[in-house]
C-alpha positions in Angstrom: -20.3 -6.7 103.6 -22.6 -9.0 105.1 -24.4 -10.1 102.0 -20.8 -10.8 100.4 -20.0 -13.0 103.7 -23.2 -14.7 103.5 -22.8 -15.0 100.0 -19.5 -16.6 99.3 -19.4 -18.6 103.0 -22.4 -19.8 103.3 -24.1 -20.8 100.5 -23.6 -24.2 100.4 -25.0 -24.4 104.3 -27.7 -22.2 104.1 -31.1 -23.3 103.8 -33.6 -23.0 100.3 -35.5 -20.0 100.1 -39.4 -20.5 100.3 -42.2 -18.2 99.6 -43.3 -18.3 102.9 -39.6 -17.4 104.1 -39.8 -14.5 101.9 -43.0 -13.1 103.5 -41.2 -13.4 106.9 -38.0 -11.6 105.9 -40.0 -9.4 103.9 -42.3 -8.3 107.5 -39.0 -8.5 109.7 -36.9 -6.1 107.3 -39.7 -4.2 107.8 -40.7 -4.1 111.5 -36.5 -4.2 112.5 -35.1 -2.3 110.4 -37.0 0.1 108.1 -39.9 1.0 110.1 -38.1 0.7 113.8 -35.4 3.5 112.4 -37.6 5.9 110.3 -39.6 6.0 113.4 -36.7 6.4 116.3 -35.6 9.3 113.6 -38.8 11.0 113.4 -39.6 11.2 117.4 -36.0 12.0 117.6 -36.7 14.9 115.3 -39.1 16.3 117.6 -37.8 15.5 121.5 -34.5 15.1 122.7 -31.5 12.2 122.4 -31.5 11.7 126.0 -35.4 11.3 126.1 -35.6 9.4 122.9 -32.8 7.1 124.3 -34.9 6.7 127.5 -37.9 6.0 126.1 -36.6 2.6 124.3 -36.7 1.3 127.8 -40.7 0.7 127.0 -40.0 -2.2 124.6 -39.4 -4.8 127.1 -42.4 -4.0 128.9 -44.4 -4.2 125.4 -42.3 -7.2 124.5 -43.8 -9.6 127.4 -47.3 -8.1 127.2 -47.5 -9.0 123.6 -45.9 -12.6 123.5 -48.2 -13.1 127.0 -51.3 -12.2 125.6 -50.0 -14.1 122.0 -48.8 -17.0 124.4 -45.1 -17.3 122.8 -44.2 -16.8 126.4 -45.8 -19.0 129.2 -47.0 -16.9 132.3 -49.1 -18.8 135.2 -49.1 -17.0 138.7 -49.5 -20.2 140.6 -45.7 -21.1 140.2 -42.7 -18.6 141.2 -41.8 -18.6 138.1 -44.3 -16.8 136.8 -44.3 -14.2 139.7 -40.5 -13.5 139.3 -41.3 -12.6 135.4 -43.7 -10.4 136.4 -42.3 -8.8 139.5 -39.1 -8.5 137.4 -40.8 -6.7 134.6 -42.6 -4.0 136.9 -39.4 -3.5 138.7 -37.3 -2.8 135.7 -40.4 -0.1 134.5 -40.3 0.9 137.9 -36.6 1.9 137.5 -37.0 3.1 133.9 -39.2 5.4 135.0 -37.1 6.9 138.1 -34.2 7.2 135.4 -37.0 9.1 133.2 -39.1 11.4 136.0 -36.4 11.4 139.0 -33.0 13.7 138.6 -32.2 14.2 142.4 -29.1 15.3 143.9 -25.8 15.5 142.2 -23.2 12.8 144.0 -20.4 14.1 142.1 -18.5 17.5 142.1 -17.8 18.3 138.1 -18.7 21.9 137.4 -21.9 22.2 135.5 -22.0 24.2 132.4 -24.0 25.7 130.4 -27.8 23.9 129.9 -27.3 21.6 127.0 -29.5 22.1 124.0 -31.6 18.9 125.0 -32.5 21.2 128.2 -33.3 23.8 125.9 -35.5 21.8 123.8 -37.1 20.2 127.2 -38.1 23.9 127.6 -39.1 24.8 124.6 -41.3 21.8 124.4 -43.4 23.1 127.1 -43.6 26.9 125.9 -46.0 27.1 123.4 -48.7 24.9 122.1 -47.7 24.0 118.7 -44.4 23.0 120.7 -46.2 20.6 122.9 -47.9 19.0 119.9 -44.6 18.3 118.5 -43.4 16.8 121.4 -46.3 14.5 121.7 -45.8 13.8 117.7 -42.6 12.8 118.5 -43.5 10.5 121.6 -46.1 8.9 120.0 -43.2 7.7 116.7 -41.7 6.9 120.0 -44.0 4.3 120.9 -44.1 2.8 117.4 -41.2 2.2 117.5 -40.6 0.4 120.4 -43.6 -2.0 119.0 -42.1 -2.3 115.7 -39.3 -3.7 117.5 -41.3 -6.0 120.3 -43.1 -7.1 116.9 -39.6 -7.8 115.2 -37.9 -9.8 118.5 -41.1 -11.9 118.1 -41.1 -12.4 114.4 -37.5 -13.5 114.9 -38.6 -16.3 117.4 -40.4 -17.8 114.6 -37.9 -17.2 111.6 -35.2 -18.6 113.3 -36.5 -21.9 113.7 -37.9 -22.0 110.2 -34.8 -20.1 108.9 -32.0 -21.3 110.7 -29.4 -19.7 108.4 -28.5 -16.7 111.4 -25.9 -14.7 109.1 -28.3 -15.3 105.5 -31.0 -14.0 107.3 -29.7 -11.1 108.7 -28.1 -9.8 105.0 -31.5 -11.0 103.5 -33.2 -8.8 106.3 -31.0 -5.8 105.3 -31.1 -6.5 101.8 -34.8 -5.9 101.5 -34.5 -3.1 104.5 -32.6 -1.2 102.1 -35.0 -1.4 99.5 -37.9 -0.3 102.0 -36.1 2.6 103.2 -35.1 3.8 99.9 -38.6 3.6 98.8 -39.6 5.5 101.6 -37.0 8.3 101.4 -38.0 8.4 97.7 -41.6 8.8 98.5 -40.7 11.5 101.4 -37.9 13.5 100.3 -37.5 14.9 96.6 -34.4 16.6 96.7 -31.2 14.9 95.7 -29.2 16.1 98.5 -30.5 14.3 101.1 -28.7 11.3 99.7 -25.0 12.9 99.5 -22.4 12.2 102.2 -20.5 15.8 102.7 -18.5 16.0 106.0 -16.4 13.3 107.6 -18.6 12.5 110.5 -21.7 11.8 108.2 -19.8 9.1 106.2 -18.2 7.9 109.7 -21.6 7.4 111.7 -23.1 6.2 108.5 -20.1 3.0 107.9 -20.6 2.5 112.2 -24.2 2.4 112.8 -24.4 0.5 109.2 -21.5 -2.2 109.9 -21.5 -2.5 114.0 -24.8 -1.2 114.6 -27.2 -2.8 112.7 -24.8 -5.2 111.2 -23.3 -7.2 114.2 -25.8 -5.6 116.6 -28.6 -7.4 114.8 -27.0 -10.5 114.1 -26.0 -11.1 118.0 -29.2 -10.2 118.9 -30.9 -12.3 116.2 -29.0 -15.1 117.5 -30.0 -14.5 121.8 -33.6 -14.9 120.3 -32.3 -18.0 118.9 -31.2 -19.2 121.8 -33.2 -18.0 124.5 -36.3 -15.9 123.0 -37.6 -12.5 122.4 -38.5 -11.5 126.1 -34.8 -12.5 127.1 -33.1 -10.3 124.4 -35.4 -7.3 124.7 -34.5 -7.2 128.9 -31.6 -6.1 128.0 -32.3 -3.1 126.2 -32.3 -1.2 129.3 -28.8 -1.9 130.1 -27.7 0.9 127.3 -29.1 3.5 129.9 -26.4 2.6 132.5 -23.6 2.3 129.6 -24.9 5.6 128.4 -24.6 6.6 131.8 -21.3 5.5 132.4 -19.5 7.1 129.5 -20.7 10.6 130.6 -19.6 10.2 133.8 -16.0 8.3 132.7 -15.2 10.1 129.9 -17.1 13.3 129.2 -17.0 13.9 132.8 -20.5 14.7 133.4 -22.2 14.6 136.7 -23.6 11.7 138.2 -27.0 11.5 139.5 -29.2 9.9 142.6 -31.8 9.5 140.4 -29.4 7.6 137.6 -28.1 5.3 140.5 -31.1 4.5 142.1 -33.1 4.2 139.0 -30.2 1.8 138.0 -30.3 0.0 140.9 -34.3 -1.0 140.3 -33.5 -2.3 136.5 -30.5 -4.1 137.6 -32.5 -5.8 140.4 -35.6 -6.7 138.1 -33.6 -7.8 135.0 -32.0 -10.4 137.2 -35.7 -11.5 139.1 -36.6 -11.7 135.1 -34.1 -13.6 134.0 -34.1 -16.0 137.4 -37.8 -16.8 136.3 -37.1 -17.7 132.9 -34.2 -20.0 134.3 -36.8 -21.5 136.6 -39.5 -21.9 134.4 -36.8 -23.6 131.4 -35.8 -25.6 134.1 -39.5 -26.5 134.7 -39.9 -27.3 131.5 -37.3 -29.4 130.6 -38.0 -31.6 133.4 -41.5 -31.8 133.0 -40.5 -32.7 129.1 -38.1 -35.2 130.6 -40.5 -36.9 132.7 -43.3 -37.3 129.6 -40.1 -38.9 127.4 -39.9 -41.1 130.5 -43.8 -42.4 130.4 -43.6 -42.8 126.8 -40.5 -44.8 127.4 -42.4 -46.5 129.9 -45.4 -47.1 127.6 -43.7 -48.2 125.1 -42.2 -51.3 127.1 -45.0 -52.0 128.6 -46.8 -52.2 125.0 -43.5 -54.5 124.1 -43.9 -56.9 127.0 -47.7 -57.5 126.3 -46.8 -59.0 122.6 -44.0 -61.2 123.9 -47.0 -62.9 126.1 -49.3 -62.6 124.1 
């Protein structure tokens, strides 16, 4: 649906295709889409939903680290700045991992039932050996996938200003995605049955992760690393831990936790030392660029007023 919008709407706005534009879609289909999801899917295989959900919190963490140490995002302890982002990023892991390790006290009064069967897996991962090894298989496709998607924020950084056609390059992206995955399912899985739709809810998860989830999911966040960059977006991520949290408790009436709360608490409090750092230090920025603009400005006259005289 995506490629037909781009396709009829925006071709007369969207930028040529290059070769070098190709290699970049080409590595971000990969790292955001194909690779990111066979991965979530394979560690999901072998832990639970809620600990598979829980463990995407990582990828802000690896997010800064890696555009730090690849200086796409500035980082100097001498200014508050600087401190804030980092103080803000060890908060929000700090809470990620009470939300992870910490269940406490229930603080609401719905009856408990029966241990769910991501309990039961929680237990069965620690109850034989071959079980443990399975669960560490599926942590570790964990933890590749939270870098294939740090890798894919920052990749976007750089498309976007030498692509900055937001809706082409998304269906682009997915185009070639497609084509990766089905290569890969083809390479994996030989029987033809893996690739039929049967009951409702297949075809209905398949049509809402497709069109909302990586569809307009991607495209909104393709466009806040436009706008403000891949360590800004990839904060965020952590925020689906409290939504997650807040439908249980809402509407499938699930108890609430002091671990959830407090553990909430901490990533609420460091996203927003996060993001008052990168306000600070775009605010630094764009006056210090503001006051060079000024000296040129300054030079420049200067340079004028010496061949009047002269």
């Amino acid at each position: 649906m995506l490629v037909n919008f781009v396709f009829f709407i925006c071709r007369s706005t969207r930028p040529k295709l290059t070769l070098e534009i190709l290699v970049y879609l080409f590595f971000s289909a990969a790292f955001g889409a194909a690779l990111s999801q066979y991965t979530f899917f394979y560690g999901l295989q072998y832990t639970t939903a809620t600990f598979a959900i829980t463990f995407t919190n990582v990828a802000p963490v690896l997010t800064f680290l890696i555009a730090v140490l690849l200086r796409v995002e500035s980082l100097s302890m001498k200014n508050k700045a600087g401190a804030a982002k980092i103080a803000g990023t060890l908060t929000s892991f700090a809470g990620v991992m009470l939300l992870t390790l910490y269940k406490g006290v229930s603080l609401t009064h719905h009856q408990a039932g029966e241990a769910s069967p991501e309990d039961h897996s929680l237990g069965a991962a620690a109850a034989s050996p071959s079980d443990r090894k399975s669960w560490t298989l599926g942590t570790l496709a964990l933890l590749a996938n939270c870098l294939c998607f740090s890798f894919w924020l920052l990749l976007q950084s750089r498309l976007t200003k030498k692509y900055p056609a937001l809706y082409s390059s998304t269906a682009y992206m997915f185009l070639i995605s497609s084509m990766q995955g089905g290569a890969l399912t083809a390479a994996i899985q030989r029987r033809a049955s893996v690739w039929l739709l049967t009951r409702p809810i297949e075809i209905v998860t398949v049509l809402y992760t497709g069109i909302m989830g990586s569809g307009v999911g991607y495209v909104l966040m393709t466009w806040c690393v436009e706008k403000r960059g891949p360590v800004f977006t990839s904060a965020f991520i952590p925020v689906i831990q409290i939504m997650v949290a807040m439908v249980d408790f809402f509407f499938l009436h699930e108890n609430l936790y002091l671990g959830s709360v407090l553990g909430s608490i901490l990533l609420i409090l460091g996203l927003y030392i996060l993001l008052w750092g990168k306000k600070r230090d775009a605010s630094s920025s764009a006056a210090a660029k503001e006051e060079e603009d000024g000296e040129k400005e300054d030079e420049e006259e200067e340079d004028k007023e010496k061949q009047v005289r002269s």
